[in-house]
C-alpha positions in Angstrom: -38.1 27.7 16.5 -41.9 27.6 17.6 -44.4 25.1 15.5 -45.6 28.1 13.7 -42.2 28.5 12.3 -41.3 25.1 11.3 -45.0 25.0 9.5 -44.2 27.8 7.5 -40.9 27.0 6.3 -42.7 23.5 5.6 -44.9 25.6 3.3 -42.6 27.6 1.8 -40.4 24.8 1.2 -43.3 22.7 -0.4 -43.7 25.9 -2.8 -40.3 26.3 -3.9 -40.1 22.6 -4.9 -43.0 23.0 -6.9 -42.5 26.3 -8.6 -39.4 24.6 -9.4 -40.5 21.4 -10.6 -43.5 22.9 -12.6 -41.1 26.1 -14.2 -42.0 27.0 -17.8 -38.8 25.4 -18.8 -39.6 22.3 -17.4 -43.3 21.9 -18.4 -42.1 23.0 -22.0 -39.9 20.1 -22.7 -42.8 17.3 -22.0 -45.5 19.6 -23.8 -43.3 19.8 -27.0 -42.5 16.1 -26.8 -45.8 15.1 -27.0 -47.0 17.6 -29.5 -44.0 16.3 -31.8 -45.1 12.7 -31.4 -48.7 13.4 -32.0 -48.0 15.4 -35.3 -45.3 13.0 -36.3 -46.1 9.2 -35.2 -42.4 8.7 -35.1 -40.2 8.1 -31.7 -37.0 9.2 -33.1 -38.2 11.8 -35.5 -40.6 13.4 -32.7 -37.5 13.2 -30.4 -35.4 15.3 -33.1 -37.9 18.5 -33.6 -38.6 18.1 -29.4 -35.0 18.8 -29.4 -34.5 21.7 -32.3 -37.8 23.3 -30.9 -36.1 23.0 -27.3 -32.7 23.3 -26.8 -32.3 26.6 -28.5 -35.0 28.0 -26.7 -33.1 27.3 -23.5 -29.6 27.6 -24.4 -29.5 31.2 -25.8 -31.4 32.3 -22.8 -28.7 30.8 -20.6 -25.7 32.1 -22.2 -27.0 35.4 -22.4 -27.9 35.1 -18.4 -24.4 33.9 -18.0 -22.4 36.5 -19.7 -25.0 39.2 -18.1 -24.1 37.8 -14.8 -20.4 38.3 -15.5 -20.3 42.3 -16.3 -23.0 42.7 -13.7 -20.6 41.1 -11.4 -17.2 42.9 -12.2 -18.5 46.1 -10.3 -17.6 44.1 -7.1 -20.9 41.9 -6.2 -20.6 38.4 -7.0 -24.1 37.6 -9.4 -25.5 34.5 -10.3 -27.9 33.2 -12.5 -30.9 33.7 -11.2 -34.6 35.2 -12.0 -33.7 38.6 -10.1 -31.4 39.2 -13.5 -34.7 40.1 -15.6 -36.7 40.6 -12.0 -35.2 43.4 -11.3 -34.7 44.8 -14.6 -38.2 44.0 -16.2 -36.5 45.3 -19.5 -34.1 42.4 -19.7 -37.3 40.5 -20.1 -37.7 41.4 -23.6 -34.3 40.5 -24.7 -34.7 37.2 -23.1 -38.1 36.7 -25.1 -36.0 37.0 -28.2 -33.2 34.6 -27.6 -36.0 32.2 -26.6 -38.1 31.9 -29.0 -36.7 33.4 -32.5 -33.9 31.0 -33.2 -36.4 27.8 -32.5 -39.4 29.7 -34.7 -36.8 29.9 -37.4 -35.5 26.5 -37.2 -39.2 24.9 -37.1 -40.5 27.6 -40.0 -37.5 27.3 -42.3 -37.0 23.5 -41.9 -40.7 22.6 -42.2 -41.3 21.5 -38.3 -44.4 20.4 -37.6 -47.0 23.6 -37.8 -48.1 22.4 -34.0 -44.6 23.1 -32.3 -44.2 26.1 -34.5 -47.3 27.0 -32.9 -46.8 26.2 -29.4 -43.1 28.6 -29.5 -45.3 31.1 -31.0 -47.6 31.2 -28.2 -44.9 31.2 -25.6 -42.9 33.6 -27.1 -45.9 35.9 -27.6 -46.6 35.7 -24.5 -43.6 36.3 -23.2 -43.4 39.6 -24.9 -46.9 40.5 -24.0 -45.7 39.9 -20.1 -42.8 41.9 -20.9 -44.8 45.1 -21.7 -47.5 44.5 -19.1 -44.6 43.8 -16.2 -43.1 47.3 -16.9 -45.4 49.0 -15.0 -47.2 45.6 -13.2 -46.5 42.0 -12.1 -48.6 39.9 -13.6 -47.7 36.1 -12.9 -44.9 34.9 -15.8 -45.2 31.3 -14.9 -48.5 30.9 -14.8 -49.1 33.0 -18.0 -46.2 30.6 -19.9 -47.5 27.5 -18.5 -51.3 28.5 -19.0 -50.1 29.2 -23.1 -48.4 25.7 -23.1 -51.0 23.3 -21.3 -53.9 25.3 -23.6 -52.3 24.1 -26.9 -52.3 20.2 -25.2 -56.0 21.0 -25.3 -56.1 22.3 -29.1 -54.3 19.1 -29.8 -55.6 16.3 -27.9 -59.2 17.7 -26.3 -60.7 17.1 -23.5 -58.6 14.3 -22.5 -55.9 17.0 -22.0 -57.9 18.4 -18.8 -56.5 15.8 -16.6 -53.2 18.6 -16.8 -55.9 21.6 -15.4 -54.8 21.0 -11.3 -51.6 21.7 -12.7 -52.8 25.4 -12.9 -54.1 26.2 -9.4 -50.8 24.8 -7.8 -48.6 26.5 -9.6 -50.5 30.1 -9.0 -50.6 28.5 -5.0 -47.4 27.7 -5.0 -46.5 31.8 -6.3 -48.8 33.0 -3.7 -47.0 30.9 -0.8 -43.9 32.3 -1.9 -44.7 35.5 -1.9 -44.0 36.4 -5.1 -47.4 37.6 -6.5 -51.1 38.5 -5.6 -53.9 37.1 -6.2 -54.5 39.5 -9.2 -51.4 38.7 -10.7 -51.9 35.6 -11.0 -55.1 35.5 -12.4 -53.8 38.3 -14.8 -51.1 35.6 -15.2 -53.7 32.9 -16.1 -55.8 35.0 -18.7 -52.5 36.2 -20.7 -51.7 32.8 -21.3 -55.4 31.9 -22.1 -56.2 34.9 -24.4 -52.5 35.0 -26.2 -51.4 32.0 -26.3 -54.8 31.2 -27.7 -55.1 33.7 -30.5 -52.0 31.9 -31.9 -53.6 28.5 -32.5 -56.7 30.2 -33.9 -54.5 32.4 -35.9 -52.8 29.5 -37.5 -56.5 27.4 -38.1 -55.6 24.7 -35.8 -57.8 25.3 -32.7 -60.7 23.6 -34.8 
């Protein structure tokens, strides 16, 4: 293996860690933490809505994954969990929209959550659907555009101070483009879904002022 190689696989290494550290999944757990603490001023109560806002919004996605990757893999070809389940069937991405974000809206709506996390699964889920239509016929980046939506509403909430999360934005859409997993254009198409949805939420529900 020539030094050309090694550098590369370096690089591509380096990119998988952090697509995979900084995945929408990931990034929303924090953002929701701290938007429950800020709205509540209480540890354990912030804790509990981080939790009702989160774990549905994870676990229904999963299960559904799961059992997908099950029938898919009784025609002979073992399947796993992985992104190529909804990659390759851009479709899929719409049901997995739903099981995301629908049972956590309810649970925050119905049980009087704080308006800011209701707000933030909103976003994500909107946007989610929006990258669901566009990706039927185009690629635009879906990390970027969830992450975008998500560090956005830190900035509705907290200000300017929240800028200090901005870097966050050009690695991740680096860190797609290393991998080979979208062009430039879809990842800025990415970045201004996020933007323009996620931000039409927050000044939807009055609390971008």
């Amino acid at each position: 293996m020539n030094t050309m190689e090694v550098s590369r696989n370096d690089t591509m290494a380096r990119a998988k860690l952090v697509s995979n550290i900084f995945h929408p999944w990931a990034v929303l757990a924090p953002v929701l933490a701290v938007a429950a603490y800020h709205a509540t001023g209480n540890f354990i109560e912030g804790i509990g809505w981080t939790l009702a806002a989160y774990l549905p919004a994870i676990i229904f996605p999963l299960l559904y994954a799961k059992a997908r990757a099950t029938v898919l893999s009784r025609g002979g070809i073992q399947h796993k969990i992985s992104r190529s389940l909804v990659r390759n069937e851009p479709k899929q991405l719409f049901i997995m929209a739903f099981l995301f974000g629908i049972p956590s809206i309810l649970i925050l709506h119905f049980f009087n959550g704080p308006g800011s996390l209701l707000a933030i699964m909103l976003g994500c889920t909107a946007v989610m659907f929006v990258i669901a239509m566009i990706n039927l016929k185009y690629r635009a980046s879906f990390h970027l555009s969830m992450v975008t939506s998500m560090l956005l509403s830190l900035y509705f909430l907290f200000g300017p101070v929240s800028l200090i999360s901005l870097p966050l934005l050009p690695v991740i859409g680096l860190s797609r483009y290393q991998l080979g997993e979208h062009k430039p254009d879809q990842i800025a198409a990415g970045f201004l879904i996020g933007l323009v949805v996620g931000g039409s939420i927050f000044f939807g529900m009055g609390l971008a002022a």
